[in-house]
VOBA-1610 file (N, C-alpha, C; in pm, whole numbers, padded with zeros to 5 digits, always signed):
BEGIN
Unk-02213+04133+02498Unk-02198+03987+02512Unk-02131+03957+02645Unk-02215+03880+02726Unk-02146+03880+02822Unk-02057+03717+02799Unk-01933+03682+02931Unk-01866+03576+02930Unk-01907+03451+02984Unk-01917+03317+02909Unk-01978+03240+02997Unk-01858+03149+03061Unk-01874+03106+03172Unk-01737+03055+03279Unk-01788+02938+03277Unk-01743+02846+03256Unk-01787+02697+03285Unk-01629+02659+03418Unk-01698+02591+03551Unk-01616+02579+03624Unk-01572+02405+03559Unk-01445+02357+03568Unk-01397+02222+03549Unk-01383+02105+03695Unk-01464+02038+03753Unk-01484+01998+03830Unk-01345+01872+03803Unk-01271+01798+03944Unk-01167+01731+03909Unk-01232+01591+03893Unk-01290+01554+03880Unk-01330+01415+03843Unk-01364+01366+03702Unk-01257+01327+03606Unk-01305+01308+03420Unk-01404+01242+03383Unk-01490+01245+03314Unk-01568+01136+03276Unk-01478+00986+03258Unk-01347+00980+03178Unk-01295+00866+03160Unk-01201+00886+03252Unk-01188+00924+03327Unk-01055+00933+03486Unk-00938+00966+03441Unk-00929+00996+03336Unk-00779+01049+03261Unk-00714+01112+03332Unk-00752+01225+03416Unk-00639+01268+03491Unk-00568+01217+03605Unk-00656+01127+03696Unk-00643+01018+03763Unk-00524+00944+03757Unk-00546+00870+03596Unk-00456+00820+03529Unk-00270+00837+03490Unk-00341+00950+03466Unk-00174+01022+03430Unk-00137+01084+03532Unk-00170+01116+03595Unk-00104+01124+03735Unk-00082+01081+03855Unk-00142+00910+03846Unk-00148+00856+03966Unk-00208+00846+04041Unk-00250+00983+04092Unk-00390+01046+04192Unk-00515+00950+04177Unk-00592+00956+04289Unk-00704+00908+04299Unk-00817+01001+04263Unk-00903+00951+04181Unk-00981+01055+04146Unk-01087+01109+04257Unk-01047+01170+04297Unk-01127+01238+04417Unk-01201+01377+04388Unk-01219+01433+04511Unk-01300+01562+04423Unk-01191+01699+04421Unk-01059+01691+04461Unk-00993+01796+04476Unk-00865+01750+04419Unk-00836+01825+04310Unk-00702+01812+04238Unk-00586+01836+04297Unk-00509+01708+04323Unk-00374+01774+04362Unk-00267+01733+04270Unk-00140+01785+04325Unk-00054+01790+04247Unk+00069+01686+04288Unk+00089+01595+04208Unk+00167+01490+04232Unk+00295+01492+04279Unk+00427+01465+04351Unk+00545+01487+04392Unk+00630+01431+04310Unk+00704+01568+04252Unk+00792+01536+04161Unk+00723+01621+03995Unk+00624+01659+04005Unk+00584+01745+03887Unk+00539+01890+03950Unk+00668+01972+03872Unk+00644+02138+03927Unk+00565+02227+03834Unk+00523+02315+03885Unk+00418+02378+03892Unk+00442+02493+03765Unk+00349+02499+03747Unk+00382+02601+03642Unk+00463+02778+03647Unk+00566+02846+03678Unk+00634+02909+03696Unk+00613+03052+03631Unk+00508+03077+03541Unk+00476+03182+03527Unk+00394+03263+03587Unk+00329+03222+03738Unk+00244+03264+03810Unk+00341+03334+03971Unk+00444+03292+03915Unk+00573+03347+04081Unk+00602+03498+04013Unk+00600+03598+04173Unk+00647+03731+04135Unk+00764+03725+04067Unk+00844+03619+04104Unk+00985+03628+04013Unk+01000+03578+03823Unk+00876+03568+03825Unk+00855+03503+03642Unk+00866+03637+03559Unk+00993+03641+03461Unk+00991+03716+03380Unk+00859+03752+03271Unk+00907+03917+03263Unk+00754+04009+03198Unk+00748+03890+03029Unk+00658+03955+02963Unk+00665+03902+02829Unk+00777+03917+02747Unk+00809+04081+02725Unk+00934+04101+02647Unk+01078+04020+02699Unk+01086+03997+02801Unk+01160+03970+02875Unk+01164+03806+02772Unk+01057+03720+02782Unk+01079+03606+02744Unk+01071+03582+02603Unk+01008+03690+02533Unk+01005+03676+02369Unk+01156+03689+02313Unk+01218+03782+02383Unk+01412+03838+02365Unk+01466+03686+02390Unk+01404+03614+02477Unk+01484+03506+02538Unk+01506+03407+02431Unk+01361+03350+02327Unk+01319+03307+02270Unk+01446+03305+02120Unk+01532+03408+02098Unk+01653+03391+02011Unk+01728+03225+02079Unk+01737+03166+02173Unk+01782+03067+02230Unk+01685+02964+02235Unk+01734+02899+02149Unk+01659+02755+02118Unk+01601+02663+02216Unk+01739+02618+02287Unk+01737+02522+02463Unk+01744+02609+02565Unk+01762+02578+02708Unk+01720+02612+02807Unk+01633+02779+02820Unk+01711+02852+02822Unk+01633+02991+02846Unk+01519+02977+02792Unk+01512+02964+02623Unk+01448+02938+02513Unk+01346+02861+02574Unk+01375+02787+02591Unk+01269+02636+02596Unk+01165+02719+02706Unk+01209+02743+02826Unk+01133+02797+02917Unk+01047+02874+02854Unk+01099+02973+02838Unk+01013+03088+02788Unk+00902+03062+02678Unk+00955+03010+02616Unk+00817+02963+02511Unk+00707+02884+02603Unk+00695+02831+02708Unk+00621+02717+02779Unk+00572+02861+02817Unk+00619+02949+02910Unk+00570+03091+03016Unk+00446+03128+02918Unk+00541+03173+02771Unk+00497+03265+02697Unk+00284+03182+02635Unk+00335+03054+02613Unk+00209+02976+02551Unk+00099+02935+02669Unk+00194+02961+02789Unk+00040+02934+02893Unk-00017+03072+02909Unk+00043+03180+02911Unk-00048+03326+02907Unk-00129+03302+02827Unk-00114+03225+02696Unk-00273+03244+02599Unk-00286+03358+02519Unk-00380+03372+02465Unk-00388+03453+02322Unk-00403+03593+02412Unk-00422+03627+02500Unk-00430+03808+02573Unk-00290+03841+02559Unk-00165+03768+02451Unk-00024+03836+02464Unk-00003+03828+02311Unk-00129+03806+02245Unk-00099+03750+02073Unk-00065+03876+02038Unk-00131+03994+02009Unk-00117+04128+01941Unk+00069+04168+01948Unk+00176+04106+02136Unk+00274+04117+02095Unk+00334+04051+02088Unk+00255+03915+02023Unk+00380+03789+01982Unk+00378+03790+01828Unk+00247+03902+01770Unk+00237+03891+01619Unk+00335+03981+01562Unk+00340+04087+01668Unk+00427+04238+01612Unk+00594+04172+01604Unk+00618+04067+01732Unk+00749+04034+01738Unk+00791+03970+01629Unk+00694+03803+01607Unk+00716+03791+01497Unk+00735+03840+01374Unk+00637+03915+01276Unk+00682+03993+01217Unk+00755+04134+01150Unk+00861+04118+01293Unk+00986+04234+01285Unk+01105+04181+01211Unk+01111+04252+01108Unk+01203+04180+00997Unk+01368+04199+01059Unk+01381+04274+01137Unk+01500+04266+01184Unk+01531+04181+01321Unk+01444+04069+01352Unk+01419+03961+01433Unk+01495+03850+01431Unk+01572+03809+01467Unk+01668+03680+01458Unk+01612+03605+01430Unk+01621+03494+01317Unk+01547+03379+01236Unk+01484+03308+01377Unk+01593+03283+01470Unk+01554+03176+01547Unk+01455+03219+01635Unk+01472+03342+01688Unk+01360+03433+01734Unk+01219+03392+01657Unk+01229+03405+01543Unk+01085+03435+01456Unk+01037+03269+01482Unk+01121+03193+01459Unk+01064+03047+01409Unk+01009+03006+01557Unk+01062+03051+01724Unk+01008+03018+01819Unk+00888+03059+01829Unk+00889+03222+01786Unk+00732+03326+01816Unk+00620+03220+01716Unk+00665+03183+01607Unk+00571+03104+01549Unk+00522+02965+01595Unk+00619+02886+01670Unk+00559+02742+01751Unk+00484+02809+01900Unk+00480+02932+01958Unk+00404+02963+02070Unk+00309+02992+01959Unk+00265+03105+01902Unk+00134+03168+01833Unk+00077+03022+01775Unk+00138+02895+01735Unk+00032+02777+01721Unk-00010+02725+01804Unk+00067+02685+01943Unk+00052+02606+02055Unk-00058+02707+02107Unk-00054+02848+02126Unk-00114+02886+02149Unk-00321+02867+02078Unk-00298+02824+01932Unk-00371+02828+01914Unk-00552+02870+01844Unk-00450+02992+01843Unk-00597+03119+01821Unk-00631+03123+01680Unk-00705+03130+01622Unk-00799+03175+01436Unk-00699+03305+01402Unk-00710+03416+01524Unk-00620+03516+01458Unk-00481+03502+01450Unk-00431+03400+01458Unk-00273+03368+01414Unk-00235+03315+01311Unk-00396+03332+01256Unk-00382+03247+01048Unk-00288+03358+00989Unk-00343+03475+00969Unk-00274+03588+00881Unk-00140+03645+00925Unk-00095+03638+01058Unk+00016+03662+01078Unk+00089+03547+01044Unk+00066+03438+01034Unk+00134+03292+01034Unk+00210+03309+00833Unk+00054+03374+00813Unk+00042+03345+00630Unk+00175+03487+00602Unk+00132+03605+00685Unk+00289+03701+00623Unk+00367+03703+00689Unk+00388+03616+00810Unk+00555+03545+00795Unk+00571+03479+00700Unk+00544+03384+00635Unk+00611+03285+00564Unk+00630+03325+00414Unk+00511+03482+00407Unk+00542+03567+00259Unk+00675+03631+00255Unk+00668+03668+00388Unk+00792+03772+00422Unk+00981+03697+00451Unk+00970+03602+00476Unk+01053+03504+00524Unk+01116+03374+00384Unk+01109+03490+00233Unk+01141+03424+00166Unk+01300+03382+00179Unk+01363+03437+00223Unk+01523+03419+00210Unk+01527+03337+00325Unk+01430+03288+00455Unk+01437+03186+00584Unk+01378+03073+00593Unk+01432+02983+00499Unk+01420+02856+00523Unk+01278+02819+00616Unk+01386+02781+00731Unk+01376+02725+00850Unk+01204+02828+00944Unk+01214+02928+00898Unk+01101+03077+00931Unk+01022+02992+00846Unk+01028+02980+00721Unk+00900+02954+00635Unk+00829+02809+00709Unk+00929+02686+00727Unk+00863+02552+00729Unk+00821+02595+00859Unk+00858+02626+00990Unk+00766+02685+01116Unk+00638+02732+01075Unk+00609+02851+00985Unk+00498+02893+00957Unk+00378+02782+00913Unk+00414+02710+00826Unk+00345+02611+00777Unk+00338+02528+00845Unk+00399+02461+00939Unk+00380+02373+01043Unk+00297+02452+01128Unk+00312+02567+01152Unk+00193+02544+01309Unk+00049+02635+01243Unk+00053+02669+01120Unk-00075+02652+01016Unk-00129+02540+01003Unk-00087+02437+01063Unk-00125+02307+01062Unk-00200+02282+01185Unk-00184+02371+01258Unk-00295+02356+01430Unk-00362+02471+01494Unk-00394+02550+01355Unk-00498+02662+01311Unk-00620+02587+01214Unk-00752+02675+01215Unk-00840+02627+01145Unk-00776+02611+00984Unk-00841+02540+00907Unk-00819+02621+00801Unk-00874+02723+00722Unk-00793+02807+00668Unk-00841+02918+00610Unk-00755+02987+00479Unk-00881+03020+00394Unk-00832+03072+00236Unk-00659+03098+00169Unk-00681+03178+00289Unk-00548+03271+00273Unk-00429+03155+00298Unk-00435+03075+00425Unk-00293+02982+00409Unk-00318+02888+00306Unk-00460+02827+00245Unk-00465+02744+00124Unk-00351+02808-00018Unk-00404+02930-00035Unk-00328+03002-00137Unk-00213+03036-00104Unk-00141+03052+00026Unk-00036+03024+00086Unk+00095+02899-00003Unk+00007+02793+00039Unk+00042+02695-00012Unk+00039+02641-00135Unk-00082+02659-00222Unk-00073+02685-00350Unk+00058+02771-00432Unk+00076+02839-00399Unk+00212+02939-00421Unk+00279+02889-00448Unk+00318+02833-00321Unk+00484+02734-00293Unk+00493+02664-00329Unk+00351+02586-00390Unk+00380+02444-00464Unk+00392+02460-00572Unk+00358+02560-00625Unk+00331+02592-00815Unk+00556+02709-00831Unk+00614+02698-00716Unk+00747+02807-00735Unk+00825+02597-00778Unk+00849+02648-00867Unk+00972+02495-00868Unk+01126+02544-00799Unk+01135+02693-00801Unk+01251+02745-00737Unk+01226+02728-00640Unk+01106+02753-00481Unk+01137+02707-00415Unk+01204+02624-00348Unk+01261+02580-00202Unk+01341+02462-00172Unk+01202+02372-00155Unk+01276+02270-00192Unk+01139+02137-00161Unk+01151+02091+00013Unk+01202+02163+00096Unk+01125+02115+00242Unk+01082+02204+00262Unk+01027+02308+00198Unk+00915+02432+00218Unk+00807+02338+00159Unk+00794+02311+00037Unk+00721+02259-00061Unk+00668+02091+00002Unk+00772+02081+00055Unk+00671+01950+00138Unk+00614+01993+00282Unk+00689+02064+00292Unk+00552+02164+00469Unk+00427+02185+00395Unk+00416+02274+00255Unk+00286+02287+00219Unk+00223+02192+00175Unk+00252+02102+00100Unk+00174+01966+00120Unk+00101+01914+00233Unk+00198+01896+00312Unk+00142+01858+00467Unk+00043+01922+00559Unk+00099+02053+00496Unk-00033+02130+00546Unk-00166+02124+00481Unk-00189+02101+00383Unk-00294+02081+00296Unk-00334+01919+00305Unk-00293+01812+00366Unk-00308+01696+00381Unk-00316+01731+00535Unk-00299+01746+00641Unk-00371+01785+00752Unk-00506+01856+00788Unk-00491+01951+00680Unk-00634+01981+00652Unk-00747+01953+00599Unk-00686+01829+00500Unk-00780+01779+00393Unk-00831+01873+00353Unk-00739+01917+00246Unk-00777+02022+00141Unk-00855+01973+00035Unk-00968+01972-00005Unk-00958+01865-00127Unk-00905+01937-00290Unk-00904+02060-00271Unk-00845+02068-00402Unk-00658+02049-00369Unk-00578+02006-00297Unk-00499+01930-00330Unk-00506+01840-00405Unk-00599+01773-00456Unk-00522+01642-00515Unk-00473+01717-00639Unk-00515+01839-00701Unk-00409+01859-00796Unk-00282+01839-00852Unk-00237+01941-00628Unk-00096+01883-00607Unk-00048+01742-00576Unk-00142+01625-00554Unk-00091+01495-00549Unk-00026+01469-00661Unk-00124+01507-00801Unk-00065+01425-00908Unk+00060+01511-00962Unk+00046+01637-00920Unk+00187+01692-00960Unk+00327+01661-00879Unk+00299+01615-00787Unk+00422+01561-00668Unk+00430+01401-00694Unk+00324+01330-00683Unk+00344+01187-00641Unk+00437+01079-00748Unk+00519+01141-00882Unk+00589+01052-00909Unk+00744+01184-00892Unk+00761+01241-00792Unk+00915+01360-00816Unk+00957+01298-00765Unk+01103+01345-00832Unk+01203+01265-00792Unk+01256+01235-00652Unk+01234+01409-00642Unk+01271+01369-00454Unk+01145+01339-00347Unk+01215+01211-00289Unk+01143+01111-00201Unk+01060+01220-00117Unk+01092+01248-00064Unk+00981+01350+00041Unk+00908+01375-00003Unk+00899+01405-00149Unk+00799+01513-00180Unk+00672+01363-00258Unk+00776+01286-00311Unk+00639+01161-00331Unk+00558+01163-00228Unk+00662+01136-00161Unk+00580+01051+00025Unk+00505+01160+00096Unk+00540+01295+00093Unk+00415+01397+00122Unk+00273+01393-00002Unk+00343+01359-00148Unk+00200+01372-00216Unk+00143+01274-00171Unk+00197+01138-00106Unk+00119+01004-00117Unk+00027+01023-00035Unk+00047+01080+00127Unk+00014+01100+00225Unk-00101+01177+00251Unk-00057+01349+00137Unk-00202+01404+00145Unk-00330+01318+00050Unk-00304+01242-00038Unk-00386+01154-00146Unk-00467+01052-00033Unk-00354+00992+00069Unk-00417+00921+00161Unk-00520+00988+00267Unk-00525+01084+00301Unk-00570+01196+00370Unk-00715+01193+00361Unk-00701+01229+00167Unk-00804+01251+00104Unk-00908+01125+00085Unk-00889+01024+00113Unk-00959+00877+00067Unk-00897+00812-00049Unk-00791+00865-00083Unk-00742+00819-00253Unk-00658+00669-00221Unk-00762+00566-00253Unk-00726+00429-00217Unk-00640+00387-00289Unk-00590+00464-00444Unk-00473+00430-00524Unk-00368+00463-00483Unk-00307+00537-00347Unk-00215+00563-00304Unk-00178+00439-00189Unk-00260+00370-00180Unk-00231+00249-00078Unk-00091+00185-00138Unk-00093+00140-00227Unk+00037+00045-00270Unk+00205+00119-00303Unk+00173+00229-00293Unk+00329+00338-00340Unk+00342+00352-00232Unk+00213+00329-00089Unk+00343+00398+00036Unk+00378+00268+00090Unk+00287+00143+00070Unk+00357+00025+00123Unk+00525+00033+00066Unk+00502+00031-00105Unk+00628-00012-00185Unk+00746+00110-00089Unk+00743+00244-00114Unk+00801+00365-00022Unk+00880+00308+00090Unk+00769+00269+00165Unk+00812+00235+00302Unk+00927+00091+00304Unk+00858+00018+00220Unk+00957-00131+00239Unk+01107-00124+00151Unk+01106-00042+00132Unk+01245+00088+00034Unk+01379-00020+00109Unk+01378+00030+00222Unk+01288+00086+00353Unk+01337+00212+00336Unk+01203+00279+00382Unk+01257+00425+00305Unk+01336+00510+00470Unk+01352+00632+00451Unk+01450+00702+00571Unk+01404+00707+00653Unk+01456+00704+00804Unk+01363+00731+00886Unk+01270+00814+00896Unk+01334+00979+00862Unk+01218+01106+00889Unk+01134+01026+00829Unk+01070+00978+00704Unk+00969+00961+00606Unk+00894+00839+00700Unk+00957+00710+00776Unk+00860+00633+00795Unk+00750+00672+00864Unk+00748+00743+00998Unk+00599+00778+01048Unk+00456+00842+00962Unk+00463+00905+00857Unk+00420+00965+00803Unk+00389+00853+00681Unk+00458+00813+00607Unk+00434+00715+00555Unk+00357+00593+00605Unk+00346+00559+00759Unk+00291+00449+00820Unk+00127+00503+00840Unk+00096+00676+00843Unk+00020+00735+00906Unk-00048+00744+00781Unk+00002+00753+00642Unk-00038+00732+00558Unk-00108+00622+00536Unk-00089+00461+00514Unk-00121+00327+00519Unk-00221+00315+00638Unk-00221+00403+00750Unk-00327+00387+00840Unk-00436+00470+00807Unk-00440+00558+00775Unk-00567+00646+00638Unk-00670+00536+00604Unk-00612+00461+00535Unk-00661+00375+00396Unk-00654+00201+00464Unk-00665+00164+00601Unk-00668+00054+00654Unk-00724+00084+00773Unk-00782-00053+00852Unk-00811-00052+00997Unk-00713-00130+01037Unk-00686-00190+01149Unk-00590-00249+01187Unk-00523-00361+01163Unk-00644-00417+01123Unk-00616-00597+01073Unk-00486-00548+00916Unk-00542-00489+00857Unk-00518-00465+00710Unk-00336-00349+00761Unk-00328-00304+00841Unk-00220-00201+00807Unk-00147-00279+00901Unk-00132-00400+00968Unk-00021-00509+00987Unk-00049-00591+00887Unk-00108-00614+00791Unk-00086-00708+00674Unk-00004-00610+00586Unk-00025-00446+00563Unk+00055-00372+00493Unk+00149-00363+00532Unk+00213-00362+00676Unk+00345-00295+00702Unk+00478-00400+00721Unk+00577-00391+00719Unk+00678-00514+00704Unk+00724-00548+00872Unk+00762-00680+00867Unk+00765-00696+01003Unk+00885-00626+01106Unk+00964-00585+00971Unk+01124-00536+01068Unk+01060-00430+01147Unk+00959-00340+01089Unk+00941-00214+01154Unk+00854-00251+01243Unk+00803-00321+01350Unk+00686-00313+01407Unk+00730-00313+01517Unk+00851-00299+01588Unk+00888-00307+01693Unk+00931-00104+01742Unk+00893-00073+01664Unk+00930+00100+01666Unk+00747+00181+01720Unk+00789+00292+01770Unk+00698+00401+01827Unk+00618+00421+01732Unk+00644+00458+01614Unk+00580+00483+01492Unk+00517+00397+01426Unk+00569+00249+01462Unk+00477+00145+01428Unk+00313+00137+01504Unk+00393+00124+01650Unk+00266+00176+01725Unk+00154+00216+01726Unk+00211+00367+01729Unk+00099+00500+01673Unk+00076+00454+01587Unk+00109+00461+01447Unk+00043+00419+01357Unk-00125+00334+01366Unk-00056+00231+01386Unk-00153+00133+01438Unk-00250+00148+01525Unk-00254+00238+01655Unk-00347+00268+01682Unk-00440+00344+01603Unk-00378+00409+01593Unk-00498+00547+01457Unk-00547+00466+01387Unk-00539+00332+01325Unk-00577+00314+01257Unk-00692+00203+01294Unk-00680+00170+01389Unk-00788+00109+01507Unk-00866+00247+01538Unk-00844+00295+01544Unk-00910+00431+01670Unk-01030+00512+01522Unk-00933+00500+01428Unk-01027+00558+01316Unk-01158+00472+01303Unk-01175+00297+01294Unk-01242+00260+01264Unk-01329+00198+01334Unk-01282+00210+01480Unk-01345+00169+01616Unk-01500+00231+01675Unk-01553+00148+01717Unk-01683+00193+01804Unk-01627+00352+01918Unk-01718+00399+01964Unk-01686+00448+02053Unk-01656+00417+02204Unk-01709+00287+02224Unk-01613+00232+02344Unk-01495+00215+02322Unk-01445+00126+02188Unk-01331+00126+02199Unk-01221+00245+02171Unk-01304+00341+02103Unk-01209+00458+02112Unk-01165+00552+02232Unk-01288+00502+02343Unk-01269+00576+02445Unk-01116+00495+02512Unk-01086+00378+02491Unk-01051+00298+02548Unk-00881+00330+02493Unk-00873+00358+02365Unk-00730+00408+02302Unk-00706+00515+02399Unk-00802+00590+02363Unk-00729+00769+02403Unk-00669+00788+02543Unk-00688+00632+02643Unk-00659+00634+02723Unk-00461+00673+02718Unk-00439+00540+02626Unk-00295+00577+02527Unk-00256+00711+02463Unk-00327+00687+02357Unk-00316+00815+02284Unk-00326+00929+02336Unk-00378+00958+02474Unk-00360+01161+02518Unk-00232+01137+02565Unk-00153+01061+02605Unk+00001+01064+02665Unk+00105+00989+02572Unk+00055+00986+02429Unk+00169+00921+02367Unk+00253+01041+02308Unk+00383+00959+02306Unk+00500+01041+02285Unk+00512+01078+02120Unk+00398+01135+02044Unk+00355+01121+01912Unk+00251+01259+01936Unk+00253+01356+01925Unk+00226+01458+01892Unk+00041+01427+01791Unk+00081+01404+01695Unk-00021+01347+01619Unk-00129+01287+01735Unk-00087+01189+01784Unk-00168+01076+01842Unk-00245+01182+01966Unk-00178+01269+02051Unk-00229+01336+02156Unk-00299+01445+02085Unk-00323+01511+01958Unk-00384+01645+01974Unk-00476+01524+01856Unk-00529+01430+01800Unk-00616+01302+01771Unk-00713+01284+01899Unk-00616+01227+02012Unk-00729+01262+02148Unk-00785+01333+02167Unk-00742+01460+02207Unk-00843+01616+02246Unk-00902+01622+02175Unk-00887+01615+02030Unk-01002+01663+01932Unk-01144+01535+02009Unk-01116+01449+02008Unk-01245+01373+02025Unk-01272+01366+02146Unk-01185+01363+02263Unk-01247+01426+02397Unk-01321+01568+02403Unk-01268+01640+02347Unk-01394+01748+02379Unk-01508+01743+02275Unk-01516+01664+02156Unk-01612+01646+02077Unk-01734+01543+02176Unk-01657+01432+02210Unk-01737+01318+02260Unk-01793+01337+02390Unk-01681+01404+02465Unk-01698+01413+02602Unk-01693+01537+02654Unk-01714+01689+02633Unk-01749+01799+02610Unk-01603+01851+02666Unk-01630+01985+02689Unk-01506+02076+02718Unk-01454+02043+02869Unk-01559+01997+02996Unk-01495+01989+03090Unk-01429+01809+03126Unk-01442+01747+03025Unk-01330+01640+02992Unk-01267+01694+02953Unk-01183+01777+02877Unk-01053+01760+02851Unk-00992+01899+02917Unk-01109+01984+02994Unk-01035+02073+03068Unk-00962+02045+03204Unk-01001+01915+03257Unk-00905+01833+03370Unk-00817+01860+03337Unk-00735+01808+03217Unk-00639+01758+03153Unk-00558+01903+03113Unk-00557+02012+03102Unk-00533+02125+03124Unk-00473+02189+03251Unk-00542+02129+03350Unk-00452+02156+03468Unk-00347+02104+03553Unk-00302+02253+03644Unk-00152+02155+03679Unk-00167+02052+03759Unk-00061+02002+03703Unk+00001+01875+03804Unk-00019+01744+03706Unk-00046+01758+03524Unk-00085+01669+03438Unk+00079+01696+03381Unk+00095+01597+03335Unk+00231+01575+03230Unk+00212+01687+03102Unk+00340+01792+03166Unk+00322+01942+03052Unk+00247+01862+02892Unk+00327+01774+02867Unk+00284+01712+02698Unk+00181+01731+02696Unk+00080+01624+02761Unk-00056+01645+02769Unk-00131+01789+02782Unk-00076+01854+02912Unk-00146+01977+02965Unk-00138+02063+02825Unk-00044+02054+02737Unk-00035+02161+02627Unk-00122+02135+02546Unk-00113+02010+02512Unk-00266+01965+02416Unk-00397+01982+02422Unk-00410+01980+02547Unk-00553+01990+02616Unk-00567+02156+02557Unk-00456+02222+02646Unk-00536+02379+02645Unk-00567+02462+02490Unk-00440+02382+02398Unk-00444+02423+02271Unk-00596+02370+02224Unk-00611+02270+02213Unk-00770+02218+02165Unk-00869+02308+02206Unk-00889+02366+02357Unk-00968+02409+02416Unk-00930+02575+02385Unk-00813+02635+02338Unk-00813+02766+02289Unk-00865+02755+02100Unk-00826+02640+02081Unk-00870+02630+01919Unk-01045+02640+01916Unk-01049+02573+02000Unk-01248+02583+02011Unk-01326+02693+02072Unk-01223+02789+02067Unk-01280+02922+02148Unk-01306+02974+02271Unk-01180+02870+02368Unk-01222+02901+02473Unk-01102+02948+02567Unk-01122+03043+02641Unk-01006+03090+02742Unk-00966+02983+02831Unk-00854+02942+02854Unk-00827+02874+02990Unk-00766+02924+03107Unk-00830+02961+03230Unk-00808+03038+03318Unk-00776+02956+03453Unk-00645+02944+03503Unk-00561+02886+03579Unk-00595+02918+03731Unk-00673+02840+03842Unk-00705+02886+03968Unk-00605+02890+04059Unk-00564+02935+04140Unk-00478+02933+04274Unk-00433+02802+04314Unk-00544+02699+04309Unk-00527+02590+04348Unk-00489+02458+04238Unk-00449+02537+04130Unk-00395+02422+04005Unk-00539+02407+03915Unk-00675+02440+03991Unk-00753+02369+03881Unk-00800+02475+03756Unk-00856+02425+03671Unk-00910+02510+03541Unk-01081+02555+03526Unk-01033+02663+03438Unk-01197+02763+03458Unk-01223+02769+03324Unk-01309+02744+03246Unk-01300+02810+03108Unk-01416+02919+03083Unk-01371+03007+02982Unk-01416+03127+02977Unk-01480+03161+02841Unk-01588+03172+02782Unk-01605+03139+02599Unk-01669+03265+02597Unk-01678+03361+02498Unk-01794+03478+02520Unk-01923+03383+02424Unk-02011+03424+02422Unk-02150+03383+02389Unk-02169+03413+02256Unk-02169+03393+02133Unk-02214+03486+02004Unk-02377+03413+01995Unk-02431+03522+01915Unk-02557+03571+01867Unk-02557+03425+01770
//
């Protein structure tokens, strides 16, 4: 099988990179003043081990290194899987190796993802990582029954038990709704507002009125975005400002919300016209919502602009994760721009 290279020319179909960076869309990408360059390409950029050790440190060292470690791409997975699952690994260690191996992206980071979080019964904080970035992997059998597990242990802690919800409502599992009706009247709030959410997920229009009632509680902060993202499921826009109360509409989460819920039910002009928002909103959700439909709508070398340097890291991470989730290498030129690399199957 040989590799097929698609070169990424700098001009977007929707000028997005243009956009977010100011630049004029011309035919040669440059790099804006005042956004630095990516630092794992200088002789002085620490080896891998070097930055996985680092990775016990949450902020600065930490922080770096996970950015180094997730732009190498899946050619460093085999030793970010072994690191991760070294049981004598510092929690905080393990829970970083697990937000690179998602950002990163790859199908083969399902099963290592699924026996960390077998193995990581006594780690909290190890388990809900696992399940969170199982959430920006395909889905697959093994983390379904993953999650099945955890929801059927009542000993479990319930913010494990609401990661697996969430994960199964990100995926639109549909045999969750089992777990809807076994969660959606418990006592503890999270775990309603995660059953409500995956029910909403699913099309379950009887969950419309428990997350309005939820929300106008007014329920906690963690819970409102998710709860709003919920009500935007099951509404277009007109309808999820008639659902939502007016105190909250002045918040980020009101926002987002609201767009998604336009963007869900919108033509494709006008969706082209959100994502202009949505690839740079400060909402996680809302930017990896974009990529998915930029490279659906507008193929791989739209959103491989957006991959290269000199784009706002937020964005640039989204882009390349989408574009490693869809099978494709992203290969970084001398000159900031992007190459992608897919092998061919039969």
């Amino acid at each position: 099988m040989n590799p097929a290279r698609t070169p990424c020319g700098a001009a977007s179909l929707l000028g997005l990179a243009a956009l977010l960076t100011g630049a004029q869309p011309a035919g040669a990408h440059t790099v804006p003043q005042g956004i630095e360059r990516a630092r794992d390409r200088t002789p002085a950029a620490p080896d891998v081990a070097q930055d996985i050790e680092a990775l016990a440190q949450f902020h600065g060292p930490g922080k770096k290194a996970a950015a180094r470690l997730a732009e190498r791409g899946a050619t460093i997975l085999p030793e970010l899987h072994a690191a991760m699952l070294d049981p004598d690994a510092d929690p905080r260690k393990r829970m970083q190796l697990a937000v690179v191996v998602g950002q990163i992206g790859d199908a083969s980071s399902v099963g290592p993802l699924v026996a960390l979080a077998r193995a990581a019964a006594d780690q909290g904080g190890v388990r809900q990582a696992a399940l969170d970035m199982l959430c920006e992997l395909p889905v697959a059998p093994d983390a379904v029954e993953l999650a099945d597990e955890l929801l059927g242990d009542a000993a479990e802690s319930w913010r494990v038990r609401r990661k697996a919800l969430v994960y199964l409502g990100r995926q639109r599992v549909e045999a969750a709704r089992h777990w809807v009706e076994v969660y959606r009247a418990d006592p503890e709030i999270e775990l309603r507002a995660a059953a409500l959410y995956v029910a909403a997920r699913l099309g379950d229009g009887e969950a419309l009125g428990p997350l309005v009632e939820l929300l106008a509680l007014p329920a906690p902060p963690a819970l409102r975005y998710a709860l709003m993202l919920g009500i935007a499921e099951l509404n277009d826009a007109d309808g999820f400002r008639r659902a939502t109360p007016d105190w909250i509409r002045g918040s980020w989460e009101y926002r987002s919300a609201l767009r998604w819920a336009e963007f869900r039910t919108a033509g494709e002009a006008r969706r082209a016209e959100l994502v202009r928002t949505m690839i740079a909103s400060e909402a996680l959700f809302e930017r990896q919502e974009a990529a998915r439909w930029l490279l659906e709508a507008r193929g791989p070398q739209a959103l491989a602009e957006l991959a290269a340097e000199g784009i706002p890291p937020h964005v640039r991470a989204v882009a390349r994760h989408r574009l490693r989730r869809a099978g494709f290498r992203v290969l970084t030129a001398e000159d900031g721009g992007v190459t992608l690399e897919r092998e061919e199957r039969p």
